[in-house]
N, C-alpha and C positions, 0 to 999 in steps of 0.2 A: 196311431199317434205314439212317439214314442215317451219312455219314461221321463227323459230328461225336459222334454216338450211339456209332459203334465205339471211335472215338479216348477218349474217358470211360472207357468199360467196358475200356479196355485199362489207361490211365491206373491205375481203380482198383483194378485186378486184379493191376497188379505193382508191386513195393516202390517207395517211390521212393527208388533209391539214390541220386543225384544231392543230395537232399534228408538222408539219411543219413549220407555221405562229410561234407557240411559240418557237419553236429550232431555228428558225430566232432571235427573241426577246431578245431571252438569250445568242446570238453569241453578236451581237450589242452592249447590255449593259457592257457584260465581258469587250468587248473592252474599250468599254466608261470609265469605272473605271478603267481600268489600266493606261489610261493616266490622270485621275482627280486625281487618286491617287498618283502619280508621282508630279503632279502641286501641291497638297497638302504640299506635305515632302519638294517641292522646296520652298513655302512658309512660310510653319515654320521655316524653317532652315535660312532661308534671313533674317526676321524679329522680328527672336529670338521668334514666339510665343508662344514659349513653356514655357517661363518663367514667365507667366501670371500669376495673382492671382485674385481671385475675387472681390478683392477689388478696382483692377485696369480697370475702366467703360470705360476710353478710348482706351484703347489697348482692352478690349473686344470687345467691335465693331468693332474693326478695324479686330479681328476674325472675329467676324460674317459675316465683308463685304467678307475676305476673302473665308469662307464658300460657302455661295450661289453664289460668282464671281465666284466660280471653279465646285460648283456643281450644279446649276439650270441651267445656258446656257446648261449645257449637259444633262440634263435631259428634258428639253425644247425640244431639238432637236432629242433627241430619238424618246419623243413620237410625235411628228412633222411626223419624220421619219416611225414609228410605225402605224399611220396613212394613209401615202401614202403609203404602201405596203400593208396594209391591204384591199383597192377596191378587186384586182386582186385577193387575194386570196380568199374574201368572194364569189366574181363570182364563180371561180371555185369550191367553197363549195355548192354553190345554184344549180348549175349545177350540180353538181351530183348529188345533193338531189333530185332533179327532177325524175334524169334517176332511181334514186331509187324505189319513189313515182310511175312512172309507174311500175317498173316490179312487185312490190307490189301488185297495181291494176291486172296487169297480172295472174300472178298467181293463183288470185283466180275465173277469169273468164270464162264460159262454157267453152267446146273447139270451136264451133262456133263462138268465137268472138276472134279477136289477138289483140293485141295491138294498131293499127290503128283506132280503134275508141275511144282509150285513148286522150284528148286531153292534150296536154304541157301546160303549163305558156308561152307567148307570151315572146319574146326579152327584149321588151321595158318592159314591166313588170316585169322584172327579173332586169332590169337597176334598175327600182325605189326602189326596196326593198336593194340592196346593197347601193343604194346611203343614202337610210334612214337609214339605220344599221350605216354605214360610220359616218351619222352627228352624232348618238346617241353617236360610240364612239367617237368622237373629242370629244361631250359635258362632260362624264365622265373623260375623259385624264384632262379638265381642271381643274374639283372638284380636281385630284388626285394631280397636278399643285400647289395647293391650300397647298393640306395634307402634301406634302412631304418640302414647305416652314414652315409649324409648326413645322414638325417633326426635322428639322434641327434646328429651335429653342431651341425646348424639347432636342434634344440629345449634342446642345452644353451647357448646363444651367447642365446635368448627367456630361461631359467630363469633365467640369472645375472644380474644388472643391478645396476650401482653405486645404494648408499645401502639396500637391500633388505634389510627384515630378517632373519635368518642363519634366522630355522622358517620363515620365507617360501620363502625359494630351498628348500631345503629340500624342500617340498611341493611346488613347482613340480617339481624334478627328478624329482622321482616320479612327477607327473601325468604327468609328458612322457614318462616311461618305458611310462607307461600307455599314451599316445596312441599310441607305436611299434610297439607289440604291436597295437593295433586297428587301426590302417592294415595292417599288414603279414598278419592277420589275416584282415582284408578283403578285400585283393589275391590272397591265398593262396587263399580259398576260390574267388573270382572267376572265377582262372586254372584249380584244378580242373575246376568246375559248366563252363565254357567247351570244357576239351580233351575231358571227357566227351562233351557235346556232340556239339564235332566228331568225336569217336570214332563216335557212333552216327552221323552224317551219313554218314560213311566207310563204314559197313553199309550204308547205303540205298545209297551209290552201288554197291559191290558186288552187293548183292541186284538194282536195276534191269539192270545190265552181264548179269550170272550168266540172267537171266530176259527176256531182249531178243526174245525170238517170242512173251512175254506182256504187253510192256511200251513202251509208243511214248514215255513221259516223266514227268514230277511237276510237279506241283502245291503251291506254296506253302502253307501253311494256318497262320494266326495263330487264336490265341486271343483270341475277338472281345469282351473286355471292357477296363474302363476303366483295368484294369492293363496294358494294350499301349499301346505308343507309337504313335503316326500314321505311322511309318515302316511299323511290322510291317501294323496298318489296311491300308497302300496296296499292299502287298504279298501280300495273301492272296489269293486264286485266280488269281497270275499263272503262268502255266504255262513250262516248261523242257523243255531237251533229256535225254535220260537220263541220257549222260555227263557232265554238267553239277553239278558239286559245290556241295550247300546244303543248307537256307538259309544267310548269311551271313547272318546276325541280328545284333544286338552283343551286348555280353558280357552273361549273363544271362539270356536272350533264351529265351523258349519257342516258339518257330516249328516246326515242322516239313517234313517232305517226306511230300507221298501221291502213290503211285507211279499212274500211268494205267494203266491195262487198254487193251490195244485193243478198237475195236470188236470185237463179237461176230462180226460178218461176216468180219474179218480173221481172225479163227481157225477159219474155215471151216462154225462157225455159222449158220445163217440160218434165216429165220423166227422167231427166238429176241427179244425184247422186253429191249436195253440200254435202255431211254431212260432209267430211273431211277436209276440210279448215273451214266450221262452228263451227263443233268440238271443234277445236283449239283455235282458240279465243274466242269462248263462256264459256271457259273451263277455258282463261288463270288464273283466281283468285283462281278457286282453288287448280291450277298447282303449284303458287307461296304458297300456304299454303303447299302442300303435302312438295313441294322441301324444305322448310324451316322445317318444321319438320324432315324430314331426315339427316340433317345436325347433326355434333357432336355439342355438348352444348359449348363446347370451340369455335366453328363458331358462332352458335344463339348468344352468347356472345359477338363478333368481330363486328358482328352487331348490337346487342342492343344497349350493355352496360349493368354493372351486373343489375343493379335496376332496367331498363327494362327487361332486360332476367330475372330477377328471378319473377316479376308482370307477365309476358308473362306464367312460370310454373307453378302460383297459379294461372292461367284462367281470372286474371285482366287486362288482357291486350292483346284483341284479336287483327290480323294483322290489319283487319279493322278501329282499331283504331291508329294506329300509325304513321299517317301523319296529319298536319295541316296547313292552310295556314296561310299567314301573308305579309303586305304590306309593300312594300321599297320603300317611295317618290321618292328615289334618282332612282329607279330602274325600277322594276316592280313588282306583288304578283310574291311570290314562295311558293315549300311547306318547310318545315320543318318536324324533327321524332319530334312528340308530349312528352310531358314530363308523364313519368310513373305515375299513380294515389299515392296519398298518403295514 
């Protein structure tokens, strides 16, 4: 059976919480706006503040207060919220990454050996790494805290504009109250679907550490369609140390890690027939060249972009090259698709 075969049947076989946590996120905020948007229109309409002009510095403020009174407590208490329901489901993401991580290991070992000598990640060390994901995101929730108090600036400074009719501004404020919510929204789920992520990445590194007399490293593995970027493309069967923490995908990113088996020899095996799970993974870089060349040029396309699909047809621009890293103070490194030669 091959890898890509397991990784599916694992896929379909457990929830996707990662995908769940976000449809959580996005029931919440809906709500959230439809009642701030309501306190909105009651507030305008009470205080006449549609009839504003920018000339007028007192009554603008007296928007603005009303602005962040109706939209930061809510957005405050989303991600509040958004926080404490995210432990529970990050557990249950590490937990299945786990059970992943072993059948992984499984798979690829003699038939002499079952899974029983795979060892887990310990309880308590499954606690710490969600509780560390958990602080990570509160500390980004609050940079975002930060952003979405500018952006409410920025978009009442757009709403207001001399000579504007008083149901125009009006609307505007509301849009823009709207817009806030959806960026923030956005960012919120991002950051989630992201520490989860690296929460389960954090298992695999454990699980390889915990399993190091069955484990010599990992293997990159992108999901070889035209919903991947040419970064993750250039990156698929490139092979790692054990101790070696990844993928570093970017935000969103479905990459994962498969853990290497040692040879069968190494585990004192012999006469025993690895070549077919070695195969595979020794194989995957040039899997993802063949696959990507079979592709119609309208896909290579979907995936480039023309200026790289057309450098990728005059030979300037081989898969190899088309990821590069790059640091986020606020974050962590991730890769990036590299920019086409000039």
């Amino acid at each position: 059976m091959s890898i890509d075969t397991i990784i599916d049947q694992i896929r379909a076989e457990a929830p996707p919480i990662v995908d769940q946590h976000a449809a959580r996120l996005a029931r919440a905020w809906a709500a959230a706006w439809a009642d701030v948007e309501r306190e909105l229109w009651a507030a305008i309409r009470r205080d006449n503040l549609a009839n504003v002009g920018p000339g007028e510095a007192a009554r603008l403020r007296q928007l603005a207060r009303t602005w962040k009174n109706s939209i930061m407590p809510r957005l405050r208490e989303l991600m509040t919220d958004a926080a404490r329901g995210y432990g529970p489901d990050a557990m249950r993401s590490v937990d299945a990454q786990m059970r992943q991580a072993i059948r992984i290991i499984d798979t690829q070992l003699p038939p002499p050996i079952d899974n029983s000598f795979i060892k887990p990640v310990p309880d308590d060390a499954m606690t710490t790494i969600v509780e560390r994901s958990t602080n990570t995101l509160m500390s980004r929730h609050h940079r975002l805290d930060k952003h979405a108090q500018s952006e409410i600036s920025r978009q009442l400074a757009l709403g207001v504009a001399a000579g504007m009719n008083p149901n125009e501004v009006a609307r505007r404020i509301v849009a823009a109250g709207e817009n806030v919510f959806a960026i923030t929204l956005a960012r919120a789920s991002t950051i989630a679907r992201t520490e989860m992520l690296d929460a389960n990445r954090v298992v695999d590194l454990n699980m390889r550490m915990r399993n190091a007399d069955l484990v010599t490293g990992w293997i990159w593995w992108a999901t070889l369609d035209t919903r991947t970027c040419g970064a993750c493309w250039s990156m698929h069967g490139t092979k790692h140390a054990p101790d070696e923490l990844g993928p570093f995908d970017h935000p969103n990113g479905r990459c994962t890690s498969i853990a290497m088996v040692k040879p069968w020899s190494e585990l004192g095996y012999h006469g025993l027939d690895d070549d077919n799970y070695l195969d595979e993974l020794n194989n995957a870089v040039n899997r993802a060249q063949d696959k990507f060349e079979n592709l119609a040029p309208a896909q290579q396309t979907e995936i480039l972009g023309r200026k790289r699909y057309e450098a990728y047809k005059a030979g300037n621009y081989p898969m190899g090259s088309w990821a590069e890293t790059i640091d986020n103070p606020e974050w962590r490194k991730s890769i990036r698709v590299s920019p086409a030669p000039e």
